[in-house]
C-alpha positions, 0 to 999 in steps of 0.5 A, spaced: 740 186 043 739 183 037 736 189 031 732 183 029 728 180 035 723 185 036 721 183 043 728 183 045 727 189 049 721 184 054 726 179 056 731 185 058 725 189 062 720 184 064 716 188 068 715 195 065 713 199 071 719 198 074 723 202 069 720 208 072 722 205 079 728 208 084 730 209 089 736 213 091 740 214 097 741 220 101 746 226 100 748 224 107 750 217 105 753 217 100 756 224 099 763 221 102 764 217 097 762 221 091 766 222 085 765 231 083 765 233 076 767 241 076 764 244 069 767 251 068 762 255 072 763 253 079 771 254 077 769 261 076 766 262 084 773 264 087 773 270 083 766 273 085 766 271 093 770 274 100 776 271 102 773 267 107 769 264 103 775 262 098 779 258 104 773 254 105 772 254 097 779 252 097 779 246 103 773 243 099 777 243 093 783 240 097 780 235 101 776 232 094 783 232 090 786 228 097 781 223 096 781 222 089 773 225 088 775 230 084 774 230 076 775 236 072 774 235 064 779 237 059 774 242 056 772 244 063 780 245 064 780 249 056 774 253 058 776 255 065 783 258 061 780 262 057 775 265 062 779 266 067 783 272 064 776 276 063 774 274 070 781 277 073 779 283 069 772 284 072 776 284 078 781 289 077 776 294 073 771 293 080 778 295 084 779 301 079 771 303 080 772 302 087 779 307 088 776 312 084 770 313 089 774 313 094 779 319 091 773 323 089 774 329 094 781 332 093 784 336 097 789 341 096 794 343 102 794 350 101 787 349 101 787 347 108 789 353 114 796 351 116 794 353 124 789 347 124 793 343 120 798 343 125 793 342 130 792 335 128 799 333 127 800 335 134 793 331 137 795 325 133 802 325 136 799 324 143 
């Protein structure tokens, strides 16, 4: 466009009611033929889900790279980077959280009646 020609705009949009005209396709149509831009976040998911939903994370991811639908920018890539470690560490400190749960009832063997001991390694035995 020329800076000078103030009406430049009106040869370019004839018809300003059509700029607020779309019509998209649907999701179904054109969803094999999209390219996916990751941002950071959606890198993260696999640290915060099960592992069933990890595989299918992982297929999706696989199957995009395949197809070559898969675009992951450079700062998305740095950011990941650095945030990975403290997602790891969240996971580990849950784990941590976990186990000390599960080890609150100590028992100490002297504690136990021998004779009962001894009755329960025999009936896990048969």
């Amino acid at each position: 466009m020329e800076a000078n020609n103030y009406f430049s705009l009106e040869k370019v949009f004839p018809d300003a009611d059509q700029v607020f005209q779309a019509s998209y396709k649907h999701l179904h149509e054109v969803r094999h033929k999209c390219i996916f831009v990751f941002d950071t976040n959606i890198l993260l998911v696999p640290y915060d889900v099960s592992e069933a939903n990890i595989s299918a994370i992982l297929d999706i991811f696989v199957e995009l790279r395949r197809t070559n639908r898969l675009f992951i920018p450079a700062r998305v890539a740095r950011e990941f980077a650095k945030q990975r470690g403290e997602k790891i560490s969240q996971i580990f400190l849950r784990l941590r959280q976990k186990q000390q749960k599960i080890n609150v009832g100590h028992y100490k063997m002297e504690q136990l009646p021998l004779e009962r001991v001894r009755e329960l390694k025999i009936e896990s035995r048969v």
